[in-house]
N, C-alpha and C positions, 0 to 999 in steps of 0.2 A: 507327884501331883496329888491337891488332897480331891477325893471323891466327893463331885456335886449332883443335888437334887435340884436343877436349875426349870426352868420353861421350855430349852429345846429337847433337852432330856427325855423329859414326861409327853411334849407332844412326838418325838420321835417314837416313844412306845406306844404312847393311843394310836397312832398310825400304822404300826407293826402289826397290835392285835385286833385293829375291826379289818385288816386284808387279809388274817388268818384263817383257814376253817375251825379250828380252837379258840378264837376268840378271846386267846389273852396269852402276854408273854413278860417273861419274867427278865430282869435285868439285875446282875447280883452282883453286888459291892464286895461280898469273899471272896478270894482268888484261887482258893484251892476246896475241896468238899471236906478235908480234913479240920477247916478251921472251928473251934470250937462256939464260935454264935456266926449263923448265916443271917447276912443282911440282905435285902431285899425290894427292889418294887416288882408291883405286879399290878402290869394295865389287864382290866378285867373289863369284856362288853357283855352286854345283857344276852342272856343265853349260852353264853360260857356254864361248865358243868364241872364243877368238883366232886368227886364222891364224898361224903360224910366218913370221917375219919377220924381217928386217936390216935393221940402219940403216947405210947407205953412200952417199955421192953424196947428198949428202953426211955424213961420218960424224959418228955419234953415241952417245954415252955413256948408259947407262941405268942406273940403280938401281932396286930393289926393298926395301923394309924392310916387314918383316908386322907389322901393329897390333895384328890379333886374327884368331883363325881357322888355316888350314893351308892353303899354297899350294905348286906346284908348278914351278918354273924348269925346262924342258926343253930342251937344247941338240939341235942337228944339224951333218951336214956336209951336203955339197953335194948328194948325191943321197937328203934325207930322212932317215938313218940315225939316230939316236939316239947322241949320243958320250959326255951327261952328263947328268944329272939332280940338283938339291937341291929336297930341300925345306925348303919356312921354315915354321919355326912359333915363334911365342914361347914356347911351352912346352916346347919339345922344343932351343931353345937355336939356331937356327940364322934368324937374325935378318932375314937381306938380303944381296946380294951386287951387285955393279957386272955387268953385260952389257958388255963390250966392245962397240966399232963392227965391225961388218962379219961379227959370229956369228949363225946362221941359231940363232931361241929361241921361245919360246911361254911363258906362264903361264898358269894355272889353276888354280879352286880346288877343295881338296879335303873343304874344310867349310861346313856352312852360315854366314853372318855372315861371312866374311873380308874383313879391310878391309887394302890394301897400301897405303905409302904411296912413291911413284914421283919421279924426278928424272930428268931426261932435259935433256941439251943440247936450246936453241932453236936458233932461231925454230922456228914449228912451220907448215910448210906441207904438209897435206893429201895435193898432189901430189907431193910427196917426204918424207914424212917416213919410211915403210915401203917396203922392199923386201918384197914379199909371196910366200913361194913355190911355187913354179908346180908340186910335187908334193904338197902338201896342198892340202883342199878351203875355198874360199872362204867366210870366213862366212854362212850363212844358205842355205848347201846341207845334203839330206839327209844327206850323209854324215858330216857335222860329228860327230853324236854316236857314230857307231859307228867312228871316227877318233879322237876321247878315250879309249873303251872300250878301244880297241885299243891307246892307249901305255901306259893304267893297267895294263892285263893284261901288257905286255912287262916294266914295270918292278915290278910286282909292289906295285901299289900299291891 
């Protein structure tokens, strides 16, 4: 059977992750962690919490393309600073973009229903797959949401 990105699909995962206490859940088209490019959606609701991370050591390629909804790519340098910001939306025209290996980023979403669909160089191993960084808050600390609050208020979003 070839793998679809259909309507029941996408609304079967918006529905998965606003009943989450995470907020967002992934559905993944590789069948094994060993395969060399993991595919990916991921329904993401507003207040979901990524840590800001790198893929390095080794390095990796990531993509983002938005399916439905409005999401946010946030970039850093080394000591947390904010250097870039897009946003995707399909209605607004600005589709998806490639993350480079070894840039400090985060995504999140800024509507309710957002479904991303993700590409990322494999294999995918857990203990390396993320550099997580060490000046933003861990997911599933209080600080998480007033840490989101705080980048949406800098960029004016």
């Amino acid at each position: 059977m070839v793998p679809r990105i259909n309507r029941q699909l996408i609304h079967k995962l918006q529905k998965q992750a606003k009943n989450i206490k995470r907020k967002r859940v992934t559905y993944n088209f590789h069948t094994t962690f060993s395969d060399p490019i993991n595919r990916m959606l991921n329904a993401i609701e507003p207040g979901s919490y990524v840590q800001p991370h790198k893929h390095e050591n080794p390095d990796k390629r990531e993509v983002f393309l938005v399916i439905t909804g409005k999401a946010v790519v946030v970039f850093f340098d080394n000591s947390g600073a904010i250097t870039e910001h897009i946003v995707l939306s399909h209605n607004d025209g600005d589709y998806g973009l490639e993350v480079p290996p070894g840039i400090w980023h985060m995504l999140f979403s800024l509507e309710e229903g957002t479904v991303v669909y993700e590409v990322k160089d494999g294999p995918y191993d857990p203990a390396e797959d993320k550099n997580f960084a060490p000046w933003a808050p861990k997911e599933g600390e209080e600080a998480c949401t007033t840490y989101l609050n705080d980048i949406c208020q800098e960029l004016g979003l």
